[in-house]
N, CA, C and O atoms as a GROMACS GRO file, in nm:
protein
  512
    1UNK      N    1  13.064   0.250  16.028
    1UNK     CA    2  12.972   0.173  15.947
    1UNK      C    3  13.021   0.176  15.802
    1UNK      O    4  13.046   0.280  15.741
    2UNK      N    5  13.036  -0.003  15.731
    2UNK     CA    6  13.076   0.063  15.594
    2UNK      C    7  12.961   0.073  15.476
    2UNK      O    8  12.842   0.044  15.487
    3UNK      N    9  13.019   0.114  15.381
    3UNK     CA   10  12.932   0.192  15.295
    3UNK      C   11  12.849   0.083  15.233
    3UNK      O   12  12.910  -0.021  15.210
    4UNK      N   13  12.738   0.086  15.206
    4UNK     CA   14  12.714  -0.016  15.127
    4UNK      C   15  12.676   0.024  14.959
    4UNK      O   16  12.617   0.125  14.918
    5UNK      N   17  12.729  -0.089  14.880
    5UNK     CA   18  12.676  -0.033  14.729
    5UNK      C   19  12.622  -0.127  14.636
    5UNK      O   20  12.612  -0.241  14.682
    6UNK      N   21  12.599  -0.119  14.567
    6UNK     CA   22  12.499  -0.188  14.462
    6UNK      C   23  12.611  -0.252  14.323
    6UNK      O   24  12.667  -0.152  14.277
    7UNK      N   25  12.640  -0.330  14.276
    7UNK     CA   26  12.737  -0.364  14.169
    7UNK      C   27  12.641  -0.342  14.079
    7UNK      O   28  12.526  -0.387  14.078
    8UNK      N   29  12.707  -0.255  13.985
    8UNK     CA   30  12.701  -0.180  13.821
    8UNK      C   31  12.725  -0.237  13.713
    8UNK      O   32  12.846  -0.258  13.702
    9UNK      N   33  12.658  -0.277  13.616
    9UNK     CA   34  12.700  -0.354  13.461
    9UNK      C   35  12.629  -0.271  13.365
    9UNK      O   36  12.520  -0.318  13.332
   10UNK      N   37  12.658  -0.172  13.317
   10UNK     CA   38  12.622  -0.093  13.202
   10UNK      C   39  12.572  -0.181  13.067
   10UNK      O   40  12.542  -0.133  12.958
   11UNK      N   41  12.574  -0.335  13.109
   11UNK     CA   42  12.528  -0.410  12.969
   11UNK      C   43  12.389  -0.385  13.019
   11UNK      O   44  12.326  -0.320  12.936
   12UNK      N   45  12.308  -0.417  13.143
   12UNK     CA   46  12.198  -0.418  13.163
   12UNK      C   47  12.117  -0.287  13.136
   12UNK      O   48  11.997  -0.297  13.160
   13UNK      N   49  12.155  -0.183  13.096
   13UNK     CA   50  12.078  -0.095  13.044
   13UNK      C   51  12.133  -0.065  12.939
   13UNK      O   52  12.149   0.057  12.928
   14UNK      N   53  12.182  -0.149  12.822
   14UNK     CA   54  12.201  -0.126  12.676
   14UNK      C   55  12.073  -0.180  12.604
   14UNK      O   56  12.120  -0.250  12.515
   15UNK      N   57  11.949  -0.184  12.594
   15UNK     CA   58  11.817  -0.255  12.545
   15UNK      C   59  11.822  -0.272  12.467
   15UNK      O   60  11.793  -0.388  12.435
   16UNK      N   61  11.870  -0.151  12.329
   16UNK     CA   62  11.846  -0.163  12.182
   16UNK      C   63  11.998  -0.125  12.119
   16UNK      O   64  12.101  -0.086  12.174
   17UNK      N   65  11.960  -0.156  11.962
   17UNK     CA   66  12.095  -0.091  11.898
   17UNK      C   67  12.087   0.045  11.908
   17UNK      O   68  12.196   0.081  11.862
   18UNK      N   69  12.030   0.135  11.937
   18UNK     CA   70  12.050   0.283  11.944
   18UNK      C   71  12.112   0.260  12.076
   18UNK      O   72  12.235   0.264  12.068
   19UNK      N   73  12.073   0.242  12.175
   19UNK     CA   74  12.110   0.202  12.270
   19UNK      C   75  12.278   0.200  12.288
   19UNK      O   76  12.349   0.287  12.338
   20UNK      N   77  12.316   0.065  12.227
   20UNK     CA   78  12.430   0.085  12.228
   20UNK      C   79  12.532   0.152  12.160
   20UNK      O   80  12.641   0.182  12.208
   21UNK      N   81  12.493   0.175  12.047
   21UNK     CA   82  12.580   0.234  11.922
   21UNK      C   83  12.599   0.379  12.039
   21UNK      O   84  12.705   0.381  12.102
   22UNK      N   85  12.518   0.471  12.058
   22UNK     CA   86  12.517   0.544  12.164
   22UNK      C   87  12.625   0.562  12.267
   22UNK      O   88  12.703   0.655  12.278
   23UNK      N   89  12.612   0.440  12.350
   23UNK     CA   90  12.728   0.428  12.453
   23UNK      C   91  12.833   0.437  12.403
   23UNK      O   92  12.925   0.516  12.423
   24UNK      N   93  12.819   0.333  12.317
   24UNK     CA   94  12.978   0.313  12.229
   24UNK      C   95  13.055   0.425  12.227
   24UNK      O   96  13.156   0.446  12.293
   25UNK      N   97  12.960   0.556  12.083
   25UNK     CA   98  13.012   0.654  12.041
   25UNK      C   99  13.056   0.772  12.154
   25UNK      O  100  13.124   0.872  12.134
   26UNK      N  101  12.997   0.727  12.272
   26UNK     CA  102  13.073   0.826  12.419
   26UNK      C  103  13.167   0.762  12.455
   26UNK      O  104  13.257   0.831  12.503
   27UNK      N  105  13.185   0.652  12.454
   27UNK     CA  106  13.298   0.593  12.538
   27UNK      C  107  13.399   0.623  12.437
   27UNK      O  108  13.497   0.681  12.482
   28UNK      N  109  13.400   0.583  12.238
   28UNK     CA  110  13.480   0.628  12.214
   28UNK      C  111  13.526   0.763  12.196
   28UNK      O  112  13.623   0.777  12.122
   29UNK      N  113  13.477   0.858  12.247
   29UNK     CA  114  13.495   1.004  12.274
   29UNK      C  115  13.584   1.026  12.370
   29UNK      O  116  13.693   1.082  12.356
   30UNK      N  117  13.545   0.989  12.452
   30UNK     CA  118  13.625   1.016  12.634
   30UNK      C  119  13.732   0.888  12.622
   30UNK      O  120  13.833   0.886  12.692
   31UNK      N  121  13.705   0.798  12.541
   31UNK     CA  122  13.850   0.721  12.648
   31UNK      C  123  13.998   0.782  12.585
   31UNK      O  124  14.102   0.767  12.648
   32UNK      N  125  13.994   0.862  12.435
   32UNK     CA  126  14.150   0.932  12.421
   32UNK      C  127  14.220   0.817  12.380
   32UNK      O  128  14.162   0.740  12.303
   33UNK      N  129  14.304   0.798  12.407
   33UNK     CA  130  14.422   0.692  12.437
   33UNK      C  131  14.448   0.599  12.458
   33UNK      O  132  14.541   0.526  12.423
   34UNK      N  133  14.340   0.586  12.541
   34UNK     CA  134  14.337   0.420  12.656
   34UNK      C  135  14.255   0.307  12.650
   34UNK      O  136  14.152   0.296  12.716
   35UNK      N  137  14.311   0.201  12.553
   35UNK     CA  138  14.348   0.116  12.486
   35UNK      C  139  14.219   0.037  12.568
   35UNK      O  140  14.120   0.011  12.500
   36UNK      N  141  14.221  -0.001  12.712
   36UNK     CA  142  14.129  -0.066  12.827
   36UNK      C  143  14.050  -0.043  12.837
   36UNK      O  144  13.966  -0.127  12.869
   37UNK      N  145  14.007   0.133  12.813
   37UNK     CA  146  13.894   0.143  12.819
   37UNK      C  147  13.831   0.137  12.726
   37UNK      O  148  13.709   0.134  12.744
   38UNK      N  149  13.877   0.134  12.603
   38UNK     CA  150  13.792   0.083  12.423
   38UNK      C  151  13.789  -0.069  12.471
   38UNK      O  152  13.680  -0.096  12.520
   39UNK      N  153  13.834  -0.122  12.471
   39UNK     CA  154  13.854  -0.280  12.537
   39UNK      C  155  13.709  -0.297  12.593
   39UNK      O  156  13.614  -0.350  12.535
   40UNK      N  157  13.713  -0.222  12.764
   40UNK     CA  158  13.609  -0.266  12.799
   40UNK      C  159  13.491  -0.203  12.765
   40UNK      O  160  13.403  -0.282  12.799
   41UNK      N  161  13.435  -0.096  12.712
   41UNK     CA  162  13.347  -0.083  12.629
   41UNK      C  163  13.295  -0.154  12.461
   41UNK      O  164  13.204  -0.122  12.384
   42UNK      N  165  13.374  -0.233  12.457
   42UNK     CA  166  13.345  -0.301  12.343
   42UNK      C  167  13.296  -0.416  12.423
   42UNK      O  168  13.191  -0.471  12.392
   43UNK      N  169  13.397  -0.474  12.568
   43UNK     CA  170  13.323  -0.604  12.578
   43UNK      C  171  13.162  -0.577  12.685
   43UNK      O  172  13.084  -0.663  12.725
   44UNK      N  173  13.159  -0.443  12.704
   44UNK     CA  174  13.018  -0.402  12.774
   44UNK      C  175  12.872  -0.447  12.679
   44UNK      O  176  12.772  -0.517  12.698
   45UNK      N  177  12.936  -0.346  12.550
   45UNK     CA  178  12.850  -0.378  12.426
   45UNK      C  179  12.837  -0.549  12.381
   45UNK      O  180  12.738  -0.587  12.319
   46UNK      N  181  12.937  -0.636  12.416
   46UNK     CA  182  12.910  -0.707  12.376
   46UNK      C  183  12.839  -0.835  12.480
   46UNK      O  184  12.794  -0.949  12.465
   47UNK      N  185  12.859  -0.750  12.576
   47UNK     CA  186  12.762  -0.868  12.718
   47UNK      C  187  12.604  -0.780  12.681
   47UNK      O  188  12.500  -0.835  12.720
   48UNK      N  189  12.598  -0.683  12.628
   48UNK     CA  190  12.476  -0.623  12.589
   48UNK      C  191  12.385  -0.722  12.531
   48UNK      O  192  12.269  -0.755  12.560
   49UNK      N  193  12.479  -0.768  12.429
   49UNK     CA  194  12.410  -0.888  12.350
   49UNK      C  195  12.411  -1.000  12.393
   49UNK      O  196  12.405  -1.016  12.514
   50UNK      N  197  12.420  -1.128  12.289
   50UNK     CA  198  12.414  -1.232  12.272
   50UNK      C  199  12.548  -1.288  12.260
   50UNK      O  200  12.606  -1.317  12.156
   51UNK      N  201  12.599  -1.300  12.405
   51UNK     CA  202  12.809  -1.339  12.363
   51UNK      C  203  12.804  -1.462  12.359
   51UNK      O  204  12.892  -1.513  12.428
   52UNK      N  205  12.699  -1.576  12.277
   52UNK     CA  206  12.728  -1.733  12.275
   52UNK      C  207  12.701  -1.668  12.126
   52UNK      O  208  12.775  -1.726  12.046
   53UNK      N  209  12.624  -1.571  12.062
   53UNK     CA  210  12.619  -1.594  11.916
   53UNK      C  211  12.713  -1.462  11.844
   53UNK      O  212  12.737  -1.429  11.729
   54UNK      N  213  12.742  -1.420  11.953
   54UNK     CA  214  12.936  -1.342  11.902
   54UNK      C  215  13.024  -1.423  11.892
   54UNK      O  216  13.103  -1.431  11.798
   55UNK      N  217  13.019  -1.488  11.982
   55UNK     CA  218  13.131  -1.596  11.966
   55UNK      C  219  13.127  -1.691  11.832
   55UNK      O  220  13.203  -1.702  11.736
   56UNK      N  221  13.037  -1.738  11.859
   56UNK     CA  222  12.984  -1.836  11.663
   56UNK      C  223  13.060  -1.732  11.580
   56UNK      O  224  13.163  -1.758  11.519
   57UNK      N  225  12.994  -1.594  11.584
   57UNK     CA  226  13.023  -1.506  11.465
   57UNK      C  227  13.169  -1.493  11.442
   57UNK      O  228  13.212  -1.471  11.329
   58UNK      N  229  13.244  -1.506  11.542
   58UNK     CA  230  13.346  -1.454  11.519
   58UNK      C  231  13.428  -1.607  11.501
   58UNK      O  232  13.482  -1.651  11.400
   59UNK      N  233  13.420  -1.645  11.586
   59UNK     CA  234  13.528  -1.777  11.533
   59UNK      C  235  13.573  -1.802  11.693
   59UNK      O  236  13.676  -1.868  11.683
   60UNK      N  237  13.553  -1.787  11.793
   60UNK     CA  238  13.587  -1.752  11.914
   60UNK      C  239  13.510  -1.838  11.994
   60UNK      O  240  13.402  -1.866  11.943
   61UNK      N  241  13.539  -1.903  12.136
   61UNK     CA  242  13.469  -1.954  12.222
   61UNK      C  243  13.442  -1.851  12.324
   61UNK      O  244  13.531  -1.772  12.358
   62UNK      N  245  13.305  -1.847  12.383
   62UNK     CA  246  13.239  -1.757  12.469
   62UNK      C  247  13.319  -1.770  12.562
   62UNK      O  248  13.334  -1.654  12.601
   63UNK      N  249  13.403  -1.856  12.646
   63UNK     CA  250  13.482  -1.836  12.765
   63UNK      C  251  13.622  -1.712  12.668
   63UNK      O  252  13.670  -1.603  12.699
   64UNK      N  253  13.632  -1.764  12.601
   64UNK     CA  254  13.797  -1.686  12.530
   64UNK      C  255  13.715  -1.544  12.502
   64UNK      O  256  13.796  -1.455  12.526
   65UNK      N  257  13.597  -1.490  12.464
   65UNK     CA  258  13.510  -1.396  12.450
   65UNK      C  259  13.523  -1.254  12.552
   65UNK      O  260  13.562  -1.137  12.546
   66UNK      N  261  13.456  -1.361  12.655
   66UNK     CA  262  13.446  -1.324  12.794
   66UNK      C  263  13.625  -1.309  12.836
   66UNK      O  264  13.652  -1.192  12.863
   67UNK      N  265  13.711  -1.378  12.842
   67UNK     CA  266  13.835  -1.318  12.868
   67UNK      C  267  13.830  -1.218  12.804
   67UNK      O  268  13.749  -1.128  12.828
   68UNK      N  269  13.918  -1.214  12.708
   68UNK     CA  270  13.966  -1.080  12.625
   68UNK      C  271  13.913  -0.950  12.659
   68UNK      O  272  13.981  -0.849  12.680
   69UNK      N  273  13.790  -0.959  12.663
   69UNK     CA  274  13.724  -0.820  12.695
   69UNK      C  275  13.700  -0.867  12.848
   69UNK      O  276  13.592  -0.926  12.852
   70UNK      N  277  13.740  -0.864  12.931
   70UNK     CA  278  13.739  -0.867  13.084
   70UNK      C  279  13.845  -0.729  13.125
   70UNK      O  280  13.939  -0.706  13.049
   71UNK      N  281  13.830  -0.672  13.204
   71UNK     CA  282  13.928  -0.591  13.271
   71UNK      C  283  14.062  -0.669  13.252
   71UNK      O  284  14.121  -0.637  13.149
   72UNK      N  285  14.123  -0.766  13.329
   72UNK     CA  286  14.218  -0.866  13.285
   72UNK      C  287  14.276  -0.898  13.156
   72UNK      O  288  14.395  -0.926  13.150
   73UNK      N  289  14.206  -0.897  13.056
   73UNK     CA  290  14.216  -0.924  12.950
   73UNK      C  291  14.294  -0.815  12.843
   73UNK      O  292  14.273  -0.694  12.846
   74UNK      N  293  14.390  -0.884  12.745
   74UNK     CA  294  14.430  -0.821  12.668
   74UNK      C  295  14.466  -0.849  12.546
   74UNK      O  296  14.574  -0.901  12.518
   75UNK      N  297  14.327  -0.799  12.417
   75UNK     CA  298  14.297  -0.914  12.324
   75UNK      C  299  14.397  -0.839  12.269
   75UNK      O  300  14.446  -0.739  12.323
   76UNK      N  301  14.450  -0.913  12.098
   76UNK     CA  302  14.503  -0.900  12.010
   76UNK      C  303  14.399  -0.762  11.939
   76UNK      O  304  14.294  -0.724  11.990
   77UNK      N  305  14.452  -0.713  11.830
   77UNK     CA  306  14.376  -0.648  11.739
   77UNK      C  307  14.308  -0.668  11.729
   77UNK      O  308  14.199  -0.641  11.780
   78UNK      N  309  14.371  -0.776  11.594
   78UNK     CA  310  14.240  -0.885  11.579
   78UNK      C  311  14.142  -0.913  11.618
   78UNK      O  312  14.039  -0.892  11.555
   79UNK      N  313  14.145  -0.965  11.724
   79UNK     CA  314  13.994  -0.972  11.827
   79UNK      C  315  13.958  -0.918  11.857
   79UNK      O  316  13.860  -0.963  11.916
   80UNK      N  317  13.968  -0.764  11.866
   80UNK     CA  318  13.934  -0.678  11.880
   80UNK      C  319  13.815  -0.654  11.737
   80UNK      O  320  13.693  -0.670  11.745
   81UNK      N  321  13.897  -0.610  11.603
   81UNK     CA  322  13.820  -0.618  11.506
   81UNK      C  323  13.756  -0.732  11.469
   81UNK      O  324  13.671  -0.713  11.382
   82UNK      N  325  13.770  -0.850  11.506
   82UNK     CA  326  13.640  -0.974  11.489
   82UNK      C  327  13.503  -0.937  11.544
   82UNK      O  328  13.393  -0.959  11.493
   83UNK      N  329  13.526  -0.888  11.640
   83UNK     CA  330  13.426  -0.850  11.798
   83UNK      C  331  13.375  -0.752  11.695
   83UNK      O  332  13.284  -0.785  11.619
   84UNK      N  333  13.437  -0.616  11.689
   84UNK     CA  334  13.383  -0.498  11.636
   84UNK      C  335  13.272  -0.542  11.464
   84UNK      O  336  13.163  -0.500  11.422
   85UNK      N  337  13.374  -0.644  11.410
   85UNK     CA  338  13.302  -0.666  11.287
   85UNK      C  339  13.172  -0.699  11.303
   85UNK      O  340  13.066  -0.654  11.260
   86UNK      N  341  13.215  -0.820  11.402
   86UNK     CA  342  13.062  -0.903  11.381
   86UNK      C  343  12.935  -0.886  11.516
   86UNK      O  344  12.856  -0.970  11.557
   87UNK      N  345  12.959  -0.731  11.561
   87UNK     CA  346  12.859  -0.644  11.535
   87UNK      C  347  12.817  -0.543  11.543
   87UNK      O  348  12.763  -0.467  11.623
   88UNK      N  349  12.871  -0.555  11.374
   88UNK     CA  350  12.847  -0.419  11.280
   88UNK      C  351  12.910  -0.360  11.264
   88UNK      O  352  12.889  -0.301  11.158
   89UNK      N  353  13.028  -0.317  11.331
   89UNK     CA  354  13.147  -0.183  11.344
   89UNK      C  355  13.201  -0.204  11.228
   89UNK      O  356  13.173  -0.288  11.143
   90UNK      N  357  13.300  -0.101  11.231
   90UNK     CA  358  13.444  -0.086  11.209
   90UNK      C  359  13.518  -0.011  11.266
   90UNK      O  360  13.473   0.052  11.362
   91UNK      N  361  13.643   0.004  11.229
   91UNK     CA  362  13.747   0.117  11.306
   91UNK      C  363  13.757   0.167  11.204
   91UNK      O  364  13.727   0.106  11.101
   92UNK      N  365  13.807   0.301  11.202
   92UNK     CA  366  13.845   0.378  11.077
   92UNK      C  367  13.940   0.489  11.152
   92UNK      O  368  13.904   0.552  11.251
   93UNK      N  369  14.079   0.504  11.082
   93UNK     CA  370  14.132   0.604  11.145
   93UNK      C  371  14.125   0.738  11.083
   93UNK      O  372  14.111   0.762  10.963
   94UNK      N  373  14.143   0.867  11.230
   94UNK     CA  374  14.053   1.014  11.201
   94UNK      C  375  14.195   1.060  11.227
   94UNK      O  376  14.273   1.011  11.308
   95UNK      N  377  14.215   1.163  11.144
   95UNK     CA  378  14.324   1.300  11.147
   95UNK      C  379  14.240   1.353  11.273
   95UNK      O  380  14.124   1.348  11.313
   96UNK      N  381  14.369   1.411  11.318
   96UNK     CA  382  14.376   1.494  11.427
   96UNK      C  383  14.344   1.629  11.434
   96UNK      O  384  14.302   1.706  11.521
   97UNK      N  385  14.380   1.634  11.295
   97UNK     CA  386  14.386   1.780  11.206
   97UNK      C  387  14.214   1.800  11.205
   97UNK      O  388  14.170   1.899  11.264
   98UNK      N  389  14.153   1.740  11.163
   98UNK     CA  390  14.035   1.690  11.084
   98UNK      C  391  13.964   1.721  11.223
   98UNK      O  392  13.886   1.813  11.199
   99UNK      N  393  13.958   1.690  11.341
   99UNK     CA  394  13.897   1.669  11.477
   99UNK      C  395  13.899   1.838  11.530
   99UNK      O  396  13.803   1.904  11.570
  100UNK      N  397  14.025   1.876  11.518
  100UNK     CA  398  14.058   2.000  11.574
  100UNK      C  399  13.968   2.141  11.455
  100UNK      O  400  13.914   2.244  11.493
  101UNK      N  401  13.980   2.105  11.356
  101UNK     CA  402  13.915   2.171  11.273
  101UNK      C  403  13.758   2.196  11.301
  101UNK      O  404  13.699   2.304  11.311
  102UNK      N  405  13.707   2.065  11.309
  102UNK     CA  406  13.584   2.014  11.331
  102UNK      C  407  13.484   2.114  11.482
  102UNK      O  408  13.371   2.161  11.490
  103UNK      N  409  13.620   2.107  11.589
  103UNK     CA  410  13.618   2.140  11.688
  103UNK      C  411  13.622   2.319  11.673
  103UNK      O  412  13.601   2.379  11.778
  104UNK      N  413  13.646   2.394  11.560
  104UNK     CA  414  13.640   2.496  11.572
  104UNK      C  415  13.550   2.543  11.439
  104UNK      O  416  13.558   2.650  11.379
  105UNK      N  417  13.467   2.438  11.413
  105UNK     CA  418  13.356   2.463  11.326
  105UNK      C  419  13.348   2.467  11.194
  105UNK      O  420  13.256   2.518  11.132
  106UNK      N  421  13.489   2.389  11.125
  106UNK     CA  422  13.490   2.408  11.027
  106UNK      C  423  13.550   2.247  11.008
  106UNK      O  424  13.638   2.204  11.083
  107UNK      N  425  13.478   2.148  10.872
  107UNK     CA  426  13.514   2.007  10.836
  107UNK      C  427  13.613   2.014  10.752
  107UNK      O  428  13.598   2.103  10.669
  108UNK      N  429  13.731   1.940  10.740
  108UNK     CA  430  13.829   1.962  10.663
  108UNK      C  431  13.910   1.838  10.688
  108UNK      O  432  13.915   1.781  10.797
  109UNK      N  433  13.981   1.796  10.566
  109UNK     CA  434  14.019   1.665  10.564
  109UNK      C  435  14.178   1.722  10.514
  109UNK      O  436  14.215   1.830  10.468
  110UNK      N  437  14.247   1.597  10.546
  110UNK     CA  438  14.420   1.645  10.476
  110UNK      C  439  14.398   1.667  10.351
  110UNK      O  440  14.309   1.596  10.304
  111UNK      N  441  14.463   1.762  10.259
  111UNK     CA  442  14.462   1.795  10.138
  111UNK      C  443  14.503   1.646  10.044
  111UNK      O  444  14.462   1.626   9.930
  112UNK      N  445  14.574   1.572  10.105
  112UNK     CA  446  14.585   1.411  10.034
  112UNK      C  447  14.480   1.294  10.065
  112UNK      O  448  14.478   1.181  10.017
  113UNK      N  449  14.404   1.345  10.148
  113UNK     CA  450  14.330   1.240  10.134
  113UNK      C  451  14.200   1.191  10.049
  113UNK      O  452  14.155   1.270   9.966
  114UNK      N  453  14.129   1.044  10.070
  114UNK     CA  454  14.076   1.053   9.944
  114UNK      C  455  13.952   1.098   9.961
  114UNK      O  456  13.916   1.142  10.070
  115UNK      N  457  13.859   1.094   9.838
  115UNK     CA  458  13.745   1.200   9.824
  115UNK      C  459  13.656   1.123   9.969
  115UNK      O  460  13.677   1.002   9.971
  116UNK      N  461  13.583   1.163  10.063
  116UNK     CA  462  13.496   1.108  10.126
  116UNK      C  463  13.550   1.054  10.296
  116UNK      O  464  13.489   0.991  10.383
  117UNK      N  465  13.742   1.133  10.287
  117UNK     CA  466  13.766   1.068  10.442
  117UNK      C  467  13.724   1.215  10.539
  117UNK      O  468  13.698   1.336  10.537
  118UNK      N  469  13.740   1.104  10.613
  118UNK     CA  470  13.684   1.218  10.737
  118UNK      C  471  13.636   1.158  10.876
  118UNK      O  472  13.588   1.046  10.857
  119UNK      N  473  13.635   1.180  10.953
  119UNK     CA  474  13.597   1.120  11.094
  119UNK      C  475  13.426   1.087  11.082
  119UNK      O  476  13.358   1.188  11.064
  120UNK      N  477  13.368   0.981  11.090
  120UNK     CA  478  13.233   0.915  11.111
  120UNK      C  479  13.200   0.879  11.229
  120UNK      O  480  13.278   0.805  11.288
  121UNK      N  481  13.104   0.913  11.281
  121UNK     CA  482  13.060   0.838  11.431
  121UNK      C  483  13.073   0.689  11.425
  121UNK      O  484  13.144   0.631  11.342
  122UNK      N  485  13.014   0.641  11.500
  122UNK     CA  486  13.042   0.475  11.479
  122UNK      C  487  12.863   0.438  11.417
  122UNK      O  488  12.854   0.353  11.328
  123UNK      N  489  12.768   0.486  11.454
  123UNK     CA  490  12.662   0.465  11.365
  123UNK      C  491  12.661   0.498  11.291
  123UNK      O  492  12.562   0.456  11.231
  124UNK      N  493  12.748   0.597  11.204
  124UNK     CA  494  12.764   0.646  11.080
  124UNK      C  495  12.833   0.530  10.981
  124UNK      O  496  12.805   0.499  10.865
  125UNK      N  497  12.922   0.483  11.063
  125UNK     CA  498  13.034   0.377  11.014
  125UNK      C  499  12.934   0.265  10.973
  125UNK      O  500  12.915   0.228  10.857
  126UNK      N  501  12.868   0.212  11.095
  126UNK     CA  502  12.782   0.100  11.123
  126UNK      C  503  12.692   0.085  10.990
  126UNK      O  504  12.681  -0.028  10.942
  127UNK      N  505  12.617   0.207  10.920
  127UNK     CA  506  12.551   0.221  10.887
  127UNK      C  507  12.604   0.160  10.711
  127UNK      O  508  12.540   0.074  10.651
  128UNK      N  509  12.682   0.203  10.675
  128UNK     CA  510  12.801   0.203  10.556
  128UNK      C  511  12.794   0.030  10.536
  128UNK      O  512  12.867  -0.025  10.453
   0.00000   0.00000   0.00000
């Protein structure tokens, strides 16, 4: 007998912006490295919403939307940060140094950097 299962879309239980900012800031925790899975957590967050008035925002048609962030899909930067901009993000890049420090209880930024860097959650970012 085969198994039977239920198909999963993590947009349908994103309700609010806590909501998602939330998911977001786990997914960008755990995905490390992997480029697909920031990908498809950005385009989760963004089936969360309103992807006919992401698309307006960004400059983008909702079918080209819906690609890019598809499993399949493999946007540019760019579209990447259009998506992220217009809603609300940013990217900001975190020392490693800064993470590992963090991780053993103490905040600390490279001795060159400027007054105020440091790793931000993404509602922290959002918030800015």
């Amino acid at each position: 007998m085969a198994l039977k299962t239920t198909p999963w879309d993590s947009a349908e239980y994103l309700k609010t912006e806590a909501d998602i900012t939330a998911y977001l800031d786990a997914c960008f925790e755990e995905a490390g490295d992997d480029p697909a899975f920031l990908v498809h957590a950005l385009g989760v967050a963004a089936r969360a919403r309103n992807m006919s008035q992401l698309a307006r925002d960004t400059g983008l048609t909702r079918e080209g939307l819906y690609k890019a962030l598809s499993s399949d899909g493999n946007p540019s930067f760019g579209t990447v940060l259009k998506v992220a901009g217009a809603m609300g993000y940013r990217f900001a890049l975190v020392s490693k140094r800064a993470k590992a420090s963090r991780k053993a209880g103490k905040r600390t930024v490279a001795p060159d950097a400027p007054k105020g860097a440091g790793k931000r959650s993404v509602a922290q970012a959002k918030q800015r």
